[in-house]
C-alpha positions as CSV (number, residue, x, y, z in Angstrom):
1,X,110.8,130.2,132.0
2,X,108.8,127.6,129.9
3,X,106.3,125.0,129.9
4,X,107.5,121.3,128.9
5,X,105.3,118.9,127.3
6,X,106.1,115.1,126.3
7,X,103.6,113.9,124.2
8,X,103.7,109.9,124.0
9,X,107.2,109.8,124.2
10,X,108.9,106.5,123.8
11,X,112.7,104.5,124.0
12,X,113.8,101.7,122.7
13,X,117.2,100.6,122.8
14,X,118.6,96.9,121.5
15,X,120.8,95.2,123.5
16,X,122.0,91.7,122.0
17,X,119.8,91.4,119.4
18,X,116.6,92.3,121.7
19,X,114.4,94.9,121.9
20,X,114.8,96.7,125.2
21,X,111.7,99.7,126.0
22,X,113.5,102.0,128.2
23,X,110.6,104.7,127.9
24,X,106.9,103.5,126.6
25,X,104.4,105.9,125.7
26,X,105.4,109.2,128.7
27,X,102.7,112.0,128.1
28,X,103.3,114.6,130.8
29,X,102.6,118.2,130.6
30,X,104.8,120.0,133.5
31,X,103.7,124.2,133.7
32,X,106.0,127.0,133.4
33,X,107.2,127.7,137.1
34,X,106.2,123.9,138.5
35,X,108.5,121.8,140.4
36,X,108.2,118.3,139.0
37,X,109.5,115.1,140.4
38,X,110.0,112.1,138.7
39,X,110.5,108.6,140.7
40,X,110.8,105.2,140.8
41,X,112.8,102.3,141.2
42,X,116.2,101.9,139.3
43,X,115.5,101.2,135.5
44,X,112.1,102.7,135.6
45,X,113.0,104.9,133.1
46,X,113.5,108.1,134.4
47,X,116.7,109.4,134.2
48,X,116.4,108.3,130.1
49,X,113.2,110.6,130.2
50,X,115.3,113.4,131.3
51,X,117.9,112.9,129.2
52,X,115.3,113.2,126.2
53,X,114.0,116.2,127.6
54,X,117.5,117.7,127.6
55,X,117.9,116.2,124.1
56,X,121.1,114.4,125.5
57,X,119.3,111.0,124.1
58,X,116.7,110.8,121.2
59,X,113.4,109.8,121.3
60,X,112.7,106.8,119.0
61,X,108.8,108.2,119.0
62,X,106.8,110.9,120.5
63,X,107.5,114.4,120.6
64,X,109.4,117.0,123.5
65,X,108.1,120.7,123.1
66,X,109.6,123.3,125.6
67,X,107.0,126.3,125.4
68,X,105.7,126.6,121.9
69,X,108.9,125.6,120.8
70,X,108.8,121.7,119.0
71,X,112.7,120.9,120.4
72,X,112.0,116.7,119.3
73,X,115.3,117.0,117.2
74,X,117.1,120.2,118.5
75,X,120.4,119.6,120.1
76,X,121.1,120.0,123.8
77,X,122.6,123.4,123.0
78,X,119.8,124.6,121.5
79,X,117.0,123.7,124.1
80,X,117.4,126.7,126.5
81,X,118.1,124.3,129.7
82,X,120.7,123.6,132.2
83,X,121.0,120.1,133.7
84,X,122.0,119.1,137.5
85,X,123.9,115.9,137.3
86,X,124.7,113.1,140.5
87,X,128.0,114.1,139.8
88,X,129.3,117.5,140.0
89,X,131.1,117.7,136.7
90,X,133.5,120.8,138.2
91,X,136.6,121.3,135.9
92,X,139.5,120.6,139.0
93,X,141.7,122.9,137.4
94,X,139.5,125.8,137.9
95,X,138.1,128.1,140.7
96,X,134.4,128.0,142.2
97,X,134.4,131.4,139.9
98,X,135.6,129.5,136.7
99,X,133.1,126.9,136.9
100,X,130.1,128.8,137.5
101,X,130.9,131.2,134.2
102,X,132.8,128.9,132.1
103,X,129.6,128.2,130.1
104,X,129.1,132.0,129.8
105,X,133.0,132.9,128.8
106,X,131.9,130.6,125.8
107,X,129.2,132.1,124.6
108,X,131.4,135.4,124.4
109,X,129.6,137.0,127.2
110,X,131.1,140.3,128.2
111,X,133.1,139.7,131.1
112,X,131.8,142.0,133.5
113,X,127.7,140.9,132.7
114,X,129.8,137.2,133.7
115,X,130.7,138.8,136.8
116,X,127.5,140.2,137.8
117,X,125.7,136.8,136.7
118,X,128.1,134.4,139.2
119,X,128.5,136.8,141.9
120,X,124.5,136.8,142.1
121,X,123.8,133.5,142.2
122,X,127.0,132.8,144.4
123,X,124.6,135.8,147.0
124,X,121.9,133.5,146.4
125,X,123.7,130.4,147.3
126,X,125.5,131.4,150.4
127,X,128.6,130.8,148.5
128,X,130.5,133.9,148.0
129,X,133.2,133.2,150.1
130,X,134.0,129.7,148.0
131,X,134.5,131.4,144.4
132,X,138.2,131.4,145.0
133,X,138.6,128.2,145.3
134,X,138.9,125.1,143.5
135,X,136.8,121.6,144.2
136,X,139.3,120.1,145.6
137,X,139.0,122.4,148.8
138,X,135.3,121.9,149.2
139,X,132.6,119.6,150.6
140,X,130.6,117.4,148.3
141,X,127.7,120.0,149.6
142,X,130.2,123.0,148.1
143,X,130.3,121.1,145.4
144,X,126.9,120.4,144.9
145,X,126.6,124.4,145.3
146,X,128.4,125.4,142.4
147,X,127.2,123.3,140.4
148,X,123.8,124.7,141.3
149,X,125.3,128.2,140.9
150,X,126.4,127.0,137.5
151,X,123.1,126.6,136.4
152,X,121.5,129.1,137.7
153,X,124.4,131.8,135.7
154,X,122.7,130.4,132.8
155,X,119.1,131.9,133.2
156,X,117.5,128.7,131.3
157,X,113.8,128.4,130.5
158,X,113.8,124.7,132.6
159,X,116.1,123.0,135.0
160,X,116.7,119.5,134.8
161,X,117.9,117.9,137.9
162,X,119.6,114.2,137.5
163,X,119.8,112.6,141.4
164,X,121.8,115.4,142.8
165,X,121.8,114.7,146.1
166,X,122.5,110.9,145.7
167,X,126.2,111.5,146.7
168,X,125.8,113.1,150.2
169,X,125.3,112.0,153.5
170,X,121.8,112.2,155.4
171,X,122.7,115.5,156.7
172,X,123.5,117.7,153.6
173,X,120.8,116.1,151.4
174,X,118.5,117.4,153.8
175,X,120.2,120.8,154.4
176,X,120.0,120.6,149.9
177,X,116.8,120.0,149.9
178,X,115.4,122.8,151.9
179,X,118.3,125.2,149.5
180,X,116.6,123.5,146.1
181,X,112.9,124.4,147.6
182,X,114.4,127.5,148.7
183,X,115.6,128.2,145.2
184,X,112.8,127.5,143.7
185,X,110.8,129.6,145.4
186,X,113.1,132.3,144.6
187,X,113.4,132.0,141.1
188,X,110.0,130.5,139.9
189,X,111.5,128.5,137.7
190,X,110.4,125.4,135.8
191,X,112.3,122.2,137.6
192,X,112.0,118.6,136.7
193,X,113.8,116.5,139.1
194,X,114.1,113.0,138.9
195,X,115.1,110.5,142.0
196,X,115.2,107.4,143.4
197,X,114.6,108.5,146.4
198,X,110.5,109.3,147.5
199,X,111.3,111.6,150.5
200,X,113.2,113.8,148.1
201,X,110.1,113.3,145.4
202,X,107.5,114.1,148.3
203,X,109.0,117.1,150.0
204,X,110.1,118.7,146.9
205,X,107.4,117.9,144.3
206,X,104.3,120.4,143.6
207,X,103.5,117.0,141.4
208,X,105.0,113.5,141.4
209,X,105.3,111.3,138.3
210,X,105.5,107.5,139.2
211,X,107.2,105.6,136.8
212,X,107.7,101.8,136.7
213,X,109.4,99.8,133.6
214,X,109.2,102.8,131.4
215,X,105.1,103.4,132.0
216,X,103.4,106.3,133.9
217,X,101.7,104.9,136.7
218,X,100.1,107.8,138.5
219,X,100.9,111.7,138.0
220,X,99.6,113.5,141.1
221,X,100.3,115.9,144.0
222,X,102.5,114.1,147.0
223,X,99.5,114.0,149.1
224,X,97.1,112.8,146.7
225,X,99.5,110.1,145.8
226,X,99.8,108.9,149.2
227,X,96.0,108.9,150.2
228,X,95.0,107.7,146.8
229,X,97.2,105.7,145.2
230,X,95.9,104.5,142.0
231,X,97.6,100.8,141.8
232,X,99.4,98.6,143.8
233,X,102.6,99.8,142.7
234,X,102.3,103.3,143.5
235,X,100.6,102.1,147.1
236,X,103.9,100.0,147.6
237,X,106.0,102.8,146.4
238,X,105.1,105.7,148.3
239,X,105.2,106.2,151.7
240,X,107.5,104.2,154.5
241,X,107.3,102.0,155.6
242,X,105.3,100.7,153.0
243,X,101.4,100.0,152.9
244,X,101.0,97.3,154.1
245,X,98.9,94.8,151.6
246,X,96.7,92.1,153.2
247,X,94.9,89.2,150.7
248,X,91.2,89.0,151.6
249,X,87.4,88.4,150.8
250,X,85.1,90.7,151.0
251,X,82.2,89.2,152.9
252,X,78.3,90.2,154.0
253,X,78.0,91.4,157.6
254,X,74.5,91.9,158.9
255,X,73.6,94.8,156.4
256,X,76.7,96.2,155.2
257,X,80.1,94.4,154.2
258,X,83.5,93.7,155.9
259,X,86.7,92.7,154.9
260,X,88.0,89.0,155.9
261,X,91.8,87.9,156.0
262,X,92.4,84.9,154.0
263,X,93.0,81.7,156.2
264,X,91.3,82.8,158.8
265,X,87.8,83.8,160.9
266,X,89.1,87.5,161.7
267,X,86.6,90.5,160.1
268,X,87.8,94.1,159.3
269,X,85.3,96.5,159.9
270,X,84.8,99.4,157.5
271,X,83.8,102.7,157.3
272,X,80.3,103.0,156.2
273,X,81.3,105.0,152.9
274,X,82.8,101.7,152.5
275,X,79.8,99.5,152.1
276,X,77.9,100.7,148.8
277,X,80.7,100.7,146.7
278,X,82.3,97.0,148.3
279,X,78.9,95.7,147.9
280,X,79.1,94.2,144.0
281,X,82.5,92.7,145.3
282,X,81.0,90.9,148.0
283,X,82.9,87.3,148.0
284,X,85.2,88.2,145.5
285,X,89.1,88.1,146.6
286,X,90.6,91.6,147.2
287,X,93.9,92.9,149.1
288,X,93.6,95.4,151.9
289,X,95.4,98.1,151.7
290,X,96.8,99.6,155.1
291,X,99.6,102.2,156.4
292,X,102.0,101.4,159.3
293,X,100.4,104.8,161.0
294,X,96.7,103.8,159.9
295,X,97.2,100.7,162.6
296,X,97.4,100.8,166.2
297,X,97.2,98.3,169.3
298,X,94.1,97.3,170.5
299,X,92.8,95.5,173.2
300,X,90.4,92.2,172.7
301,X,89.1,92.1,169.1
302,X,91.2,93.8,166.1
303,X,93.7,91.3,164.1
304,X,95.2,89.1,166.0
305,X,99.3,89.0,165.4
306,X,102.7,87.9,166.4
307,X,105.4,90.2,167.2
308,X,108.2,89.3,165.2
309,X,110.5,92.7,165.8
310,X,110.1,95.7,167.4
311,X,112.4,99.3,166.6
312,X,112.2,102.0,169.1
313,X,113.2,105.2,167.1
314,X,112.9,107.1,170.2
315,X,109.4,109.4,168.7
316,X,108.4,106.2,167.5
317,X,108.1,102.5,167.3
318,X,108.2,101.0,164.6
319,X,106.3,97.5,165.2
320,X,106.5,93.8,162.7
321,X,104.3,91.4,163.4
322,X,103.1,88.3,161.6
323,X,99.5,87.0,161.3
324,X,98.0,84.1,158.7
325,X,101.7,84.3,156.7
326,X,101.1,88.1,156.3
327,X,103.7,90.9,158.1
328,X,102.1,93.7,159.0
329,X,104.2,97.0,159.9
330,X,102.4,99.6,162.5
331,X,104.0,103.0,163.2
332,X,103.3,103.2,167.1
333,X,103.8,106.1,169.4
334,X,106.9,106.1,171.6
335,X,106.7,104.3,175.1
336,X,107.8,100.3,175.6
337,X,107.2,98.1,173.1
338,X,105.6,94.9,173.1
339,X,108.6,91.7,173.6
340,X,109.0,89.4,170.5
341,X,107.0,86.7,170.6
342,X,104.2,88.0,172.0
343,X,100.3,88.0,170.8
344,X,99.0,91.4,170.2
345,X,96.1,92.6,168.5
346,X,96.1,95.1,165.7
347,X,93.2,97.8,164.3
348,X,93.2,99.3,161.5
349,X,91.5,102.9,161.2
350,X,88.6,102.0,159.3
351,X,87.9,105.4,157.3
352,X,92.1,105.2,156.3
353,X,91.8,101.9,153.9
354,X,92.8,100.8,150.6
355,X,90.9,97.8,148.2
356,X,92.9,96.9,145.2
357,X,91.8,94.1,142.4
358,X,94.7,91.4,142.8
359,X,93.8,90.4,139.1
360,X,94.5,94.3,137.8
361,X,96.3,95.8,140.7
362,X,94.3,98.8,140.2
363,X,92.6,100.6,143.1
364,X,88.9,100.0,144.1
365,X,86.6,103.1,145.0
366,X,89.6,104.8,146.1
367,X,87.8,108.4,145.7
368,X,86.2,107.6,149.3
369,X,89.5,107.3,150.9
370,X,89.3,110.1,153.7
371,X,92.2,112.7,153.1
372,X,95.1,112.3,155.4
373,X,94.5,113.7,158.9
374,X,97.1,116.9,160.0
375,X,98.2,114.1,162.2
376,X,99.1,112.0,159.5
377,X,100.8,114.5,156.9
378,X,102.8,115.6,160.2
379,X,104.7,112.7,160.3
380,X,105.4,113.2,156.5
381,X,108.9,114.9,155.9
382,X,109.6,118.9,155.2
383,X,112.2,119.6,153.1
């Protein structure tokens, strides 16, 4: 296995007469053995930033190394990878079998060291029993199998991973995410995996890399991403529901500083780590930063809201309510929710909040953010 680098890597394409960035300025250094996830919103850039890596598109600047090895301008046959695509890409014509050594038989590997390469990762699978047949007679999860076995026949230095799950059904992407951890667990290998999709990036992912419009916006563990998110974007991104982002003052409150919704009279208290840093902001317009689970219902005093919808999921409620213009989201334990229409009052845990600069979207003093609670990262999905 290998190490990948990308050292400012960038794209640019031009599409009718205009310049078009695809990929500006990736750096990213991913360690031999490391599981990284790369995701974002469609056109982000990061299926193009794969593609580079697996030299199946050319960077117009920057630089791709794969260990020691400079592979900027080596050909995709020549990088030592094997690449996971949305679609399968099985040959219809041939067996499970066929497909998982095809790549082998042309090298002019011997055909029993063939054998002994797809029969082990067909063990390793739980697929055995399929090698006779052809795609045809198997499940898009079969499918997704071989084509995992495929690559895995191939003993690369890195596996690339091209939203492979994005053609299944809620059941079998979760049953193929536990086999890719699995995997990976097993072989050690170098994966970069890139997705849409942020459960996949979060349970999957030793680090994440958050892309928007082509840029880097945070490379991090999942946790660490999701208890300090570096800008607004990433904040909005990651986690769902999504944080919920509350315009604001900060104002003076006897000797130490609280945050006030715009339009109204209602003060946020704050954790006293809160108050030294918020100080030099004091009357200066801010946004709030909040999670659906980092709110609950309170009794007199909290933020006073209108419930506009409320979805029982049966271990939870999921709760929308309006206040000043601004929906707020709460994850809520199970029981009977409050009726639309209805006033509640909502409180925000006051050691679990987020400041961001509306004029740079950046985070404020994140670093005293208190680390989720085992409470919290329970509710966060296992692969």
């Amino acid at each position: 296995m290998a190490s990948v680098t990308l050292d400012s890597v960038r794209k640019a394409f031009t599409v009718a007469g205009k310049l078009r960035v695809a990929v500006d300025d990736v750096s990213l250094e991913v360690a031999d053995g490391e599981f990284c996830a790369l995701v974002g919103p469609s056109g982000c850039g990061k299926s193009t930033t794969l593609r580079i890596i697996a030299g199946l598109e050319s960077a117009t600047a920057g630089q791709v190394r794969i260990g020691e090895r400079d592979v900027t301008n080596l050909p995709a046959k020549e990088r030592d990878i094997a690449m996971v695509f949305q679609t399968y890409a099985l040959y219809p014509h041939m067996t499970a079998y066929e497909n998982m050594g095809f790549a082998l038989k042309l090298r002019g590997m011997p055909r029993a060291d063939i054998d002994t390469r797809v029969r082990d990762a067909a063990g390793l699978l739980g697929i055995t029993e399929l090698l006779d047949r052809k795609p045809r007679q198997l499940s898009g999860g079969e499918r997704q199998r071989i084509a995992l076995g495929r690559a895995i026949v191939r003993q690369p230095q890195v596996f690339l991973f091209d939203e492979p799950l994005s053609n299944l059904d809620a059941k079998l992407r979760l049953q193929m995410r536990r086999e890719i951890a699995a995997l990976h667990r097993r072989l050690g290998a170098t994966m970069i995996y890139v997705t849409h999709d942020q459960v996949e990036a979060m349970t999957l992912g030793d680090r994440i890399v958050v892309l928007d419009r082509g840029r880097v916006q945070q490379i991090a563990p999942p946790l660490e991403l999701y208890d300090r998110p570096r800008n607004i974007f990433v904040a909005g991104f990651i986690g769902s529901p999504a944080m919920n982002l509350v315009p604001g003052t900060v104002v003076r409150e006897a000797e130490s500083v609280a945050f006030r919704m715009r339009g109204t009279e209602t003060n946020v208290t704050l954790a006293p780590a809160w108050h030294a840093p918020l100080q030099p902001h004091v009357g200066r317009d801010v946004l709030l930063g909040i999670r659906p689970e980092d709110l609950r219902l309170a009794g007199a005093g909290g933020i006073p809201a209108t419930v506009e919808l409320a979805e029982p999921l049966g271990n939870e409620i999921l709760l929308h309510a309006r206040t000043a213009g601004v929906e707020l989201t709460a994850r809520l334990p199970p029981g009977v929710p409050p009726a639309s229409g209805s006033a509640v009052h909502l409180a925000a845990d006051p050691a679990r909040v987020h400041f961001f600069d509306p004029a740079t979207g950046l985070a404020m003093a994140s670093a005293v953010i208190s680390p989720a609670t085992p409470a919290t990262a329970a509710k966060k999905p296992s692969p």
